[in-house]
C-alpha positions as CSV (number, residue, x, y, z in Angstrom):
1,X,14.7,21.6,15.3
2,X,11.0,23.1,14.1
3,X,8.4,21.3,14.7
4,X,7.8,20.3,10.7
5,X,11.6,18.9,10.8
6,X,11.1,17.0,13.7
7,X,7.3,15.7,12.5
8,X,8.5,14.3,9.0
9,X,11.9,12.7,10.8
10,X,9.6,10.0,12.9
11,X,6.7,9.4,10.1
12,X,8.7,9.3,6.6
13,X,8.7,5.8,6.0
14,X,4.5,5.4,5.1
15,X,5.7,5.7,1.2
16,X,8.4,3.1,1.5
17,X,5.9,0.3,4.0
18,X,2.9,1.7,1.3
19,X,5.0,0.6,-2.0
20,X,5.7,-2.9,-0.3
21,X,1.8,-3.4,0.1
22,X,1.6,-2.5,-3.5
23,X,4.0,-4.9,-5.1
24,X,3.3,-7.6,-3.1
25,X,-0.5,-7.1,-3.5
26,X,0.3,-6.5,-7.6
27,X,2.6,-10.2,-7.6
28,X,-0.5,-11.7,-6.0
29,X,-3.5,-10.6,-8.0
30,X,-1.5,-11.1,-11.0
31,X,-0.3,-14.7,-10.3
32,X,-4.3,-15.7,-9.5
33,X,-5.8,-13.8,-12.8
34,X,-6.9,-16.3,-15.1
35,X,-7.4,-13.7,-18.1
36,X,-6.4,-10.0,-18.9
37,X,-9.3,-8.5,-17.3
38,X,-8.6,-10.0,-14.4
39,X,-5.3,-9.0,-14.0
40,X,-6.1,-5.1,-14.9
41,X,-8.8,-5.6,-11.9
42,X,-5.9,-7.3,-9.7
43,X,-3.7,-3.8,-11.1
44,X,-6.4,-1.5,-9.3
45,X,-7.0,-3.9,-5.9
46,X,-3.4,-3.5,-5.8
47,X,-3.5,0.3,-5.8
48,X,-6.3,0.0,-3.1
49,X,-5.6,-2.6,-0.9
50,X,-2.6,-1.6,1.0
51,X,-4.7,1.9,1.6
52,X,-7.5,0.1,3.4
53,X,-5.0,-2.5,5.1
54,X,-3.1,0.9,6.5
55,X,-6.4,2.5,8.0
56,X,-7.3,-0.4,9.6
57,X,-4.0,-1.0,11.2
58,X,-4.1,2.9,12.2
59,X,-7.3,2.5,13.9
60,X,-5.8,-0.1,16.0
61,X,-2.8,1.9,17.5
């Protein structure tokens, strides 16, 4: 197995743990914006925050 096979095999699930950030960031924002400009703001924290949370946590390990 090359080394590009074997890399992606143990490190391919970042997009699936990243999109979980995202929706459960998204269902939070939205449930606590009180108008629509607050909930277009909670759109874009929801984009950011699980990007942050993950450098953090890779910091860590």
């Amino acid at each position: 197995m090359s080394d590009a096979k074997h890399h992606a095999a143990h490190h391919g699930s970042g997009g699936a743990v990243y999109g979980l950030g995202f929706i459960g960031a998204l269902v939070y924002f939205l449930q606590n914006a009180d108008s629509f400009w607050m909930g277009v703001t909670g759109f874009f924290k929801a984009i950011l925050w699980p990007a942050f949370y993950g450098v953090s946590f890779a910091r860590l390990s």
